[in-house]
C-alpha positions in Angstrom: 201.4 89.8 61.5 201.7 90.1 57.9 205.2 89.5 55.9 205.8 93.2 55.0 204.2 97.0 55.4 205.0 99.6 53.5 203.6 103.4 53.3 203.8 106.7 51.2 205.2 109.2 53.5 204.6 111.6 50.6 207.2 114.0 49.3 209.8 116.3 51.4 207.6 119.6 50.7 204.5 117.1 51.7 206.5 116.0 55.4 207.7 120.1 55.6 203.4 120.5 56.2 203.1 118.0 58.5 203.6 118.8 62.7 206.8 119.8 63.7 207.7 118.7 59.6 208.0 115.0 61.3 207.0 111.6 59.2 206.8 109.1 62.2 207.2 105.4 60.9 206.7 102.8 63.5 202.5 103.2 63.6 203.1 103.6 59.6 204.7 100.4 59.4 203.8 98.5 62.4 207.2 98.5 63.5 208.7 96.9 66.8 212.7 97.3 67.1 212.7 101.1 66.2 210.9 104.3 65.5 212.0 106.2 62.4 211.1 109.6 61.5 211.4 111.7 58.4 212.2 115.3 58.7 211.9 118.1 57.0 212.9 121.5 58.7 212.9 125.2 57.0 215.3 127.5 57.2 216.4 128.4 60.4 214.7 125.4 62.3 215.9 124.9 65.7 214.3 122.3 68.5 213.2 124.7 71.0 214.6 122.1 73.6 217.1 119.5 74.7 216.1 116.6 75.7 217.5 112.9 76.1 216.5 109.5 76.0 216.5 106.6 78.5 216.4 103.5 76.5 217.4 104.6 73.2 220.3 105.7 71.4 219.7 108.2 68.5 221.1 107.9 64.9 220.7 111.2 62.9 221.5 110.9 59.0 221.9 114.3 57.0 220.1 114.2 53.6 220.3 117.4 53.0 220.9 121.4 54.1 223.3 122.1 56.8 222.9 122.0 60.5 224.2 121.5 64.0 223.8 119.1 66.2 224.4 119.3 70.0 225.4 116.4 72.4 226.1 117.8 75.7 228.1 120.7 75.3 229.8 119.5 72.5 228.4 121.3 68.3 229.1 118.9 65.9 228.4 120.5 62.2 226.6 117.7 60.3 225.7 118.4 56.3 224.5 116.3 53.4 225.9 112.9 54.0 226.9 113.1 57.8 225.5 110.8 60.8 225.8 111.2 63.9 224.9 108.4 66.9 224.1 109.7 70.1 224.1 107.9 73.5 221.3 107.6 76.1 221.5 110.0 78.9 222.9 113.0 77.3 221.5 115.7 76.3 220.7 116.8 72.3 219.4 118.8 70.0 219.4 119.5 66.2 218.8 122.8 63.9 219.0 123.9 60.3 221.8 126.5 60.1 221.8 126.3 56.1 220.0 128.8 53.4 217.7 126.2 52.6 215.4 123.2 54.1 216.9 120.5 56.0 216.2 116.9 55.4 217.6 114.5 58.1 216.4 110.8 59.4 216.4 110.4 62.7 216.6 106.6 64.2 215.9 105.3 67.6 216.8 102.1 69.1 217.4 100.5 72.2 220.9 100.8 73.3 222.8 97.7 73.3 219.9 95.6 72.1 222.0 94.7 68.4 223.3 91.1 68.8 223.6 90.4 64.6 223.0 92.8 61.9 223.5 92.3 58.0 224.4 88.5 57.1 225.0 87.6 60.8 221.2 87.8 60.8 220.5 86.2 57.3 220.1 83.0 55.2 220.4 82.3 52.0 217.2 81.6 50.2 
């Protein structure tokens, strides 16, 4: 395994082209604690289904654009800046309500796997 990967996931209007306007990272950069995606949704985007996960929670960040997200039954507005986390076994989905694309990252993990994060998972070098 080498020290580092790294990729060019292109730009936003680039991702926008791409299926379902998804940048998927963890064949990108060989990764093995999460998968990451980039996304880039037009105007009036909308998942066409709900759907939840078994293992892994879901952490949506808003770059930018306006949206909803779903959990359950539950609409939480989410806009540039928001994030949302979002449990396994329920139900979610995620649109663009705004006038304009919608930029968001979308983070999966296993829930409950995080025993040290930050400098509880560092040394000084």
């Amino acid at each position: 395994m080498t020290e580092y990967t790294n990729t060019d996931l292109g730009t936003f209007a680039e991702i926008a082209k791409l299926e379902n306007g998804k940048a998927f990272l963890h064949n990108a950069l060989a990764l093995t604690s999460c998968e990451i995606s980039v996304n880039a949704a037009p105007k009036g985007f909308k998942v066409p289904f709900n759907h939840k996960h078994i293992q892994n929670e879901e952490v949506y960040i808003i770059l930018k654009g306006t949206g909803i997200i779903t959990v359950g039954d539950i609409k939480i507005n989410v806009k540039e800046g928001s994030a949302v986390r979002v449990a396994t076994g329920i139900a979610r989905t995620i649109e663009n309500t705004g006038d304009g694309e919608f930029h968001f990252i979308c983070i999966q993990a296993k829930e409950g796997s995080l025993t040290q994060f930050g400098f509880g998972d560092a040394e000084l070098c």
